[in-house]
C-alpha positions, -999 to +999 in steps of 0.1 A: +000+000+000+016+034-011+011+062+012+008+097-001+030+129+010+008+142+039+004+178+017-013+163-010-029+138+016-040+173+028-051+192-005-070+157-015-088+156+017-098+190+014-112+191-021-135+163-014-150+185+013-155+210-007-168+188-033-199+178-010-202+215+005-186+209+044-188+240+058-161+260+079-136+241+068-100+246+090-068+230+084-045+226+111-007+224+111-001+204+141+038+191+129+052+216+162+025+203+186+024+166+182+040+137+169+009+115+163-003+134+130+012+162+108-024+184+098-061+182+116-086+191+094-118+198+107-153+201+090-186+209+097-219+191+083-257+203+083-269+173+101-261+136+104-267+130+071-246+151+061-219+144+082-222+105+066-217+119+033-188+143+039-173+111+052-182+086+026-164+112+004-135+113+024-131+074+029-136+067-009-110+092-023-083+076+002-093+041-012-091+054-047-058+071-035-046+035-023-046+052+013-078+040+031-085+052+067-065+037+091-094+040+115-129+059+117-149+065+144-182+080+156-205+064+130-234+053+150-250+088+153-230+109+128-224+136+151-188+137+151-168+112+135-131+108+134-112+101+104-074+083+107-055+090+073-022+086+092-005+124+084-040+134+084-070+134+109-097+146+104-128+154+121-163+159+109-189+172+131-222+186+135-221+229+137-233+222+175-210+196+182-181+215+168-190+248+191-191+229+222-157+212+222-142+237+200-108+221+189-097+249+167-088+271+202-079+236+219-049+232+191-037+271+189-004+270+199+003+288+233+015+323+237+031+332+263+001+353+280-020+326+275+000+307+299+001+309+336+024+303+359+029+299+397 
């Protein structure tokens, strides 16, 4: 199994998104902050149905791609599901579900008056 250069991993990723209209889409460079993945990309869906299709779309282009999901999760109520593409996670959620935990601000890197000290 080939695996592709996490950019165009990346850019492919993307453009099926866009291809099935996921809204607020935000791609995160996360190479400084962890080792487990290089970008997050995270996506919002209309509703559960939705949410299925943005990640059907996802999961076929990485099997066309010859780099099928190492893991996916969250599929029994399509509210947030978890893609594992390896250099690329990605996470598609409901417009609630993505205001409530709100992993955009969770992964901004720390400055240092964001920090506090004792």
């Amino acid at each position: 199994m080939a695996s592709l250069m996490p950019l165009r991993l990346r850019d492919l990723v993307v453009a099926a998104l866009e291809d099935h209209k996921g809204r607020d889409i935000v791609v995160l460079d996360v190479t400084s902050l962890t080792d487990i993945t290089d970008f997050m990309i995270i996506v919002s869906g209309t509703s559960n149905r939705h949410v299925k299709a943005l990640v059907d779309q996802v999961v076929d282009m990485a099997k066309v791609q010859q780099n099928p999901p190492l893991g996916v999760e969250g599929r029994e109520t399509y509210e947030w599901v978890l893609l594992d593409l390896g250099d690329v996670l990605v996470h598609v959620m409901q417009m609630a579900t993505r205001e409530f935990y709100a992993l955009e601000r969770l992964w901004q890197p720390l400055t240092a008056d964001s920090t506090t000290s004792n």
